[in-house]
Backbone as numpy.savetxt, mean C-alpha at the origin, in Angstrom:
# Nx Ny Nz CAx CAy CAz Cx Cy Cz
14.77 10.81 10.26 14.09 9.54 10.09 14.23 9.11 8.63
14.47 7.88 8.23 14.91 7.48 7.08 13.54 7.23 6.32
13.06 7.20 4.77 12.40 6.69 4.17 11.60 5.19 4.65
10.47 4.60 4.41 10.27 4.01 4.76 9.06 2.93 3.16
9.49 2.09 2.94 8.89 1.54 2.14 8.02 0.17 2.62
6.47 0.02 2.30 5.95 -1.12 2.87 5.17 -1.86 1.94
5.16 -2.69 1.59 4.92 -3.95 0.37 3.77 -5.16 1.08
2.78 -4.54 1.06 1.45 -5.78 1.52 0.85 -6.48 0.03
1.24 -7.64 0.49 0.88 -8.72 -0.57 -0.18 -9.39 -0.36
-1.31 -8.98 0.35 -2.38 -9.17 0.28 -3.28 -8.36 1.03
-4.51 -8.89 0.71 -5.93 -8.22 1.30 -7.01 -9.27 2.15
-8.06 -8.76 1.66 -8.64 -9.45 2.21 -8.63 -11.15 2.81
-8.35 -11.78 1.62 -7.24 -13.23 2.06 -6.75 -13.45 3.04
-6.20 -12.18 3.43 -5.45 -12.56 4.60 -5.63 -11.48 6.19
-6.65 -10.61 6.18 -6.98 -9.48 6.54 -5.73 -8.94 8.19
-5.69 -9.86 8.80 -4.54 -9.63 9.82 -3.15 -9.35 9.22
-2.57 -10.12 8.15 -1.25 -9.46 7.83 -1.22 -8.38 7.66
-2.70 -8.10 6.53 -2.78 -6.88 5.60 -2.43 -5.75 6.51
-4.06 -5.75 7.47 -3.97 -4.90 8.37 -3.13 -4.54 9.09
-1.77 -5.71 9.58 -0.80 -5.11 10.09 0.39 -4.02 9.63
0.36 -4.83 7.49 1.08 -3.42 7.04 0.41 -2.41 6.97
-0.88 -1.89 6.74 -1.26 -0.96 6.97 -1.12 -0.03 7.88
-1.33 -1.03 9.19 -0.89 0.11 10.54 0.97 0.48 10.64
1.30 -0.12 9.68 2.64 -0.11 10.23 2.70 1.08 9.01
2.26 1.45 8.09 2.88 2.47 7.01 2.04 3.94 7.82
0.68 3.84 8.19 0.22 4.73 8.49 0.40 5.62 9.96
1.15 4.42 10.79 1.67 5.07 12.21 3.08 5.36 11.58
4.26 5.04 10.93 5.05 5.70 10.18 4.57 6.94 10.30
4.41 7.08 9.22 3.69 7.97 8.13 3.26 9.73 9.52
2.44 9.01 10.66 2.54 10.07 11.79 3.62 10.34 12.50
4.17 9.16 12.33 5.86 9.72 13.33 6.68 10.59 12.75
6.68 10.78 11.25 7.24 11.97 10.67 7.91 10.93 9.72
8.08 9.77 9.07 8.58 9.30 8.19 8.04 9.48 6.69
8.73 9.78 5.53 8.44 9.23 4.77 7.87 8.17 4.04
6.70 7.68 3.46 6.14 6.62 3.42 5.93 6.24 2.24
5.94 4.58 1.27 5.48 4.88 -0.05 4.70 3.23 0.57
3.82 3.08 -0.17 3.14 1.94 0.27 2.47 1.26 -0.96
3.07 -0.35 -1.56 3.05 -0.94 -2.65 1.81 -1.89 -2.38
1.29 -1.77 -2.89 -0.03 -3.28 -2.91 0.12 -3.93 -4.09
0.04 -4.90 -3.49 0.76 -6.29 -4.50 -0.11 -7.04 -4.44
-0.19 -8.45 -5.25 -1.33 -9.63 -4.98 -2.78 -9.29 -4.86
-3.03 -9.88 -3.87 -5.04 -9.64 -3.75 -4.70 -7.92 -2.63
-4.06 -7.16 -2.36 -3.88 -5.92 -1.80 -4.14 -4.90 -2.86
-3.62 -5.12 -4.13 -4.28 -4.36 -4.96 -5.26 -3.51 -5.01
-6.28 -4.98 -4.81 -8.22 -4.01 -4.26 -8.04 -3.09 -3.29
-7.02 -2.99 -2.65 -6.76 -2.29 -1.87 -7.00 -0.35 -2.11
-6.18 -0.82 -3.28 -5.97 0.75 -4.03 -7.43 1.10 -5.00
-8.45 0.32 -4.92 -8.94 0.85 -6.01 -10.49 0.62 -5.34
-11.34 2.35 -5.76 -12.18 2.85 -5.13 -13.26 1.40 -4.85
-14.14 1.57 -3.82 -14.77 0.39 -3.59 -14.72 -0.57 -3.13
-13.65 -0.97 -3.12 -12.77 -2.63 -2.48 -12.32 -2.57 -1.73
-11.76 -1.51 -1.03 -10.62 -1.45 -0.31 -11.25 -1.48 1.21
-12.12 -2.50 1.44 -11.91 -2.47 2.61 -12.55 -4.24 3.22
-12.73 -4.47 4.39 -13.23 -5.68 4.47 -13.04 -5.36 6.71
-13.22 -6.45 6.60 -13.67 -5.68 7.90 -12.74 -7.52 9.50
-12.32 -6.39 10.28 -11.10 -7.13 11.09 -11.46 -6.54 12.52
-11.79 -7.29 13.37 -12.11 -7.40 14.82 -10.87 -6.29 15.31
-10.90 -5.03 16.43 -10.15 -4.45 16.82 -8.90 -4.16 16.30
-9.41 -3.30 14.85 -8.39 -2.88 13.85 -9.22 -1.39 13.35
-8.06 -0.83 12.77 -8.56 -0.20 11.44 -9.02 -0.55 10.35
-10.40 0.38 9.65 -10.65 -0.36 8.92 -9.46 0.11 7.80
-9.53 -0.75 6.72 -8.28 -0.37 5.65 -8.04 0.84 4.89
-9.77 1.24 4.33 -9.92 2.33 3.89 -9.43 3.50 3.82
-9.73 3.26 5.65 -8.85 5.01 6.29 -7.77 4.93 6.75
-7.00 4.00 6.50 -5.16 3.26 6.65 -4.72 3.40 5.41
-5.47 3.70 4.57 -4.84 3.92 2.71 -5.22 5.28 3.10
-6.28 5.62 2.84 -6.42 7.07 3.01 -5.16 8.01 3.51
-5.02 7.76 4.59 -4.05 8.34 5.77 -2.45 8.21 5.21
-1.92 6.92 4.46 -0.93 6.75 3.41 -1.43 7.90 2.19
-2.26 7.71 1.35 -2.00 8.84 0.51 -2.73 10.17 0.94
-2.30 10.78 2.28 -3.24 11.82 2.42 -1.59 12.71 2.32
-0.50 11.83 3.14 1.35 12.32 2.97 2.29 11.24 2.88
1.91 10.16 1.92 2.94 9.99 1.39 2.14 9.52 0.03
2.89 7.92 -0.38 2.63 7.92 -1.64 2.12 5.77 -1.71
1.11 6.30 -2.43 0.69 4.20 -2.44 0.58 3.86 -4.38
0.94 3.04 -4.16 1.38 2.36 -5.49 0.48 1.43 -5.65
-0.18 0.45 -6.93 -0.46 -0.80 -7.18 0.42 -1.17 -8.08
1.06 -2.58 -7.61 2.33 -3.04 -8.65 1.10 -3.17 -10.23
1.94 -3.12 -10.75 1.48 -3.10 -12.63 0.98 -4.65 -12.96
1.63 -5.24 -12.83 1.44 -6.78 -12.90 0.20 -7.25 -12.33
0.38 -7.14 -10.80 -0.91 -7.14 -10.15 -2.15 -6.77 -10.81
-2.46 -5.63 -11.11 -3.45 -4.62 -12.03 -3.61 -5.52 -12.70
-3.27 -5.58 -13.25 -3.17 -6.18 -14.80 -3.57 -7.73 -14.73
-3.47 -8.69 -13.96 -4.00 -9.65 -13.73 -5.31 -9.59 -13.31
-5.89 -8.60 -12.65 -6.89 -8.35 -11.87 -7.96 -7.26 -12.90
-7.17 -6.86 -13.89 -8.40 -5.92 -14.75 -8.35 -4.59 -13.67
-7.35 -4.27 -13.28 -7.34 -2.89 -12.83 -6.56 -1.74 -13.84
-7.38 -0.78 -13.50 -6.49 0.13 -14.45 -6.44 1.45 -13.90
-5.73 2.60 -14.80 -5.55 4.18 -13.58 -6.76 4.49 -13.85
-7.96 4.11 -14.38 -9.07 4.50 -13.88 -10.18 4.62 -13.04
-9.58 3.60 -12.23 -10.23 2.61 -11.14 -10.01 2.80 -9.99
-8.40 2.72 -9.97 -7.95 3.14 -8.34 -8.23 4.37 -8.45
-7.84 4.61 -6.52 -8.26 5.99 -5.87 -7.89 7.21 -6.40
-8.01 8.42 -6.56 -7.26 9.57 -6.84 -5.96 9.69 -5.80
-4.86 9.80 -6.50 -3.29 10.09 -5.92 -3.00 8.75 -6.17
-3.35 7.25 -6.82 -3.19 6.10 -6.48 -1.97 5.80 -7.75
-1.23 5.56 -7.68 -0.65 5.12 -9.17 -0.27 3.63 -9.22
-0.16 3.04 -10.79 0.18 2.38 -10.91 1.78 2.00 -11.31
2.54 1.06 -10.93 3.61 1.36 -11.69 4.21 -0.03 -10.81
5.63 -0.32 -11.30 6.07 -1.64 -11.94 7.20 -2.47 -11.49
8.07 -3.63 -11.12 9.15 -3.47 -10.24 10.90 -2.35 -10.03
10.53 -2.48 -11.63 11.70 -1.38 -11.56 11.58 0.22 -10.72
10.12 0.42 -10.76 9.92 1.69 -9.59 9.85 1.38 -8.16
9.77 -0.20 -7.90 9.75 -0.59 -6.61 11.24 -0.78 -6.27
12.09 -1.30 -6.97 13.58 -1.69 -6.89 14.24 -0.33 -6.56
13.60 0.60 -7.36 14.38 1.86 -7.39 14.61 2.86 -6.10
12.96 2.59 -5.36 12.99 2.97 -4.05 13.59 2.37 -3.16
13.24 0.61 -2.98 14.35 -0.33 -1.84 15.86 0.28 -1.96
15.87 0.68 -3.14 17.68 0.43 -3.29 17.93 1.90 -3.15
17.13 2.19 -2.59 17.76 3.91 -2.46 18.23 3.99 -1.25
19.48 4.93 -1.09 20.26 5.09 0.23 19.10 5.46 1.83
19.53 4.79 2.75 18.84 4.69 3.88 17.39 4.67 3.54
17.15 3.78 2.89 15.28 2.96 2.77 15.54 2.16 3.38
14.61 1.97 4.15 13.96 0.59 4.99 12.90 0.10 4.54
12.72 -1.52 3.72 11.61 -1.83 2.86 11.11 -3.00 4.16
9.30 -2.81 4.55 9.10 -4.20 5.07 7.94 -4.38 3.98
8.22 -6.29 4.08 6.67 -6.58 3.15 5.98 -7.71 4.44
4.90 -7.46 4.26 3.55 -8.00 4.57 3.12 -8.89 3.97
């Protein structure tokens, strides 16, 4: 199974897209794929303790859809994002990192990645 990269560009704003990349990195993520999962835009809050959740009629809540991403693989908040928003590595979750497009480019463009964004 090839790598799998997923890029949700929002949160709460938009709670059905969100939620859909979520389920889509975290049922990955059980099928045996590799997973790295980028929060971008208002998804950010995503990554960082407290926020990360909001609440969607016959869904997961988000919380334990990030959770479940960094419990085996890996979730990112783009840098930019953060940084507009007053986030910092002190804020997001433990395992949460921050980091920047060139670490996002670096994964898309890696041999047999499959990137979806949200």
């Amino acid at each position: 199974m090839r790598p799998l990269v997923v890029k949700v560009t929002c949160g709460s704003d938009d709670p059905e897209r969100c939620n859909q990349g979520l389920t889509v990195a975290a049922t990955a993520l059980t099928a045996g794929a590799e997973v790295s999962l980028w929060l971008t835009g208002e998804g950010a809050w995503l990554g960082v303790a407290g926020r990360e959740s909001f609440e969607l009629p016959h869904a997961a809540a988000p919380a334990g859809l990030v959770g479940a991403v960094l419990a085996g693989g890996r979730v990112t908040v783009c840098t930019q994002c953060a940084a507009r928003r007053g986030i910092t590595e002190e804020d997001v979750l433990p395992g949460v990192r921050i980091a920047g497009a060139a670490a996002f480019a670096e994964e898309v463009l890696a041999p047999d990645v499959q990137a979806l964004v949200y």
